[in-house]
N, C-alpha and C positions, 0 to 999 in steps of 0.2 A: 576178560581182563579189565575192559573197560569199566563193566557193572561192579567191579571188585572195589576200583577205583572209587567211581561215584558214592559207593557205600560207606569207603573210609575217608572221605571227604563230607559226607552229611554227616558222618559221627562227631568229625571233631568240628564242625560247624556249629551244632550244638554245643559244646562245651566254649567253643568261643565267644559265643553268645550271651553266654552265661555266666561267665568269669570277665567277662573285659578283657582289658589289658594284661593279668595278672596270669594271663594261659599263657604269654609272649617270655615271663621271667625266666622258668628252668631254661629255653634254648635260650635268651642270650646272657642266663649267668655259664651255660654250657662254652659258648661263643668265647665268653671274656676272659674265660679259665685258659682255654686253650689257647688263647691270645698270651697271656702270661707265662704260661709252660713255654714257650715257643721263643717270645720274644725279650723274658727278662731274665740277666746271665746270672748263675751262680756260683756257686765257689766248686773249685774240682775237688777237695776234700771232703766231701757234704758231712757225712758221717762218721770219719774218721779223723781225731786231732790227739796229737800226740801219743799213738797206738792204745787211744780209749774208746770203747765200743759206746755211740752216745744212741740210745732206743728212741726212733721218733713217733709212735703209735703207742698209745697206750696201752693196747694189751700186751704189746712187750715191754713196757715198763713195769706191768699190774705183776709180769709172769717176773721178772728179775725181782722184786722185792719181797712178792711171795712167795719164795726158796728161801729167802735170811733168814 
């Protein structure tokens, strides 16, 4: 387990190496996302106002307009 370990530890030793700081981005825009999901409130109606279906992804907007 050990040698497993050392192995996936020299792989991304290399890419650290080689990228800089910029190998550090994905985990802490990972970090800050879940920072915000976690800690900033939102509204308990998210999706629903005044018994109207509001599509937040765009492929359910793309599929709703492409049926008119």
């Amino acid at each position: 387990m050990r040698d497993y370990l050392e192995s996936i530890y020299a792989t991304f030793l290399f890419d650290r190496k080689t990228m800089g700081l910029t190998f550090f981005v994905p985990i802490v825009m990972f970090g800050l996302s879940l920072l915000l999901i976690l800690l900033v409130p939102r509204e308990q109606n998210g999706i629903y106002k005044q018994y109207y279906y509001y599509p937040r992804s765009f492929h359910s907007i793309f599929l709703l307009v492409s049926y008119v």
